[in-house]
C-alpha positions in Angstrom: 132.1 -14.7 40.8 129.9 -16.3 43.2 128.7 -14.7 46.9 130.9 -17.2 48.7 133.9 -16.5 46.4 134.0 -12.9 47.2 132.9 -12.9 50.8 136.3 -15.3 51.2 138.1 -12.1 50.0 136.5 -10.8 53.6 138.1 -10.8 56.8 137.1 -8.8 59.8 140.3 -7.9 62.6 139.4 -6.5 65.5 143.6 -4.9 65.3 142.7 -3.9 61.5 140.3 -0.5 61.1 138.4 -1.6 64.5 137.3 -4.3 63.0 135.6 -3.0 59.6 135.0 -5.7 57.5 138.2 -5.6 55.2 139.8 -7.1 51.9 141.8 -9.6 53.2 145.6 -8.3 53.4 144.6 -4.7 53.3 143.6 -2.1 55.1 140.7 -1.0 52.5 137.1 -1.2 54.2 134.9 -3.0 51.9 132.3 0.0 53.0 134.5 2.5 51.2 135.2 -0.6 48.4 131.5 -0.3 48.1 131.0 3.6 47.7 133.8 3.9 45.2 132.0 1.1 42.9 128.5 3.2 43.5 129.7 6.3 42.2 131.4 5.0 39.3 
């Protein structure tokens, strides 16, 4: 997968997590996307 294909997975809301970067259509933080995938 290339850098613009997942960063179109990204959305930032300002009325979603206070405006975390998020995977679009959820509520996960691609910060705690991030740690998950680090401690695996």
């Amino acid at each position: 997968m290339t850098t613009n294909q997942l960063l179109e997975r990204i959305e930032v809301n300002p009325k979603v997590l206070a405006g975390k970067p998020v995977i679009k259509g959820t509520r996960l933080s691609v910060q705690s996307s991030l740690a998950c995938w680090d401690k695996a």
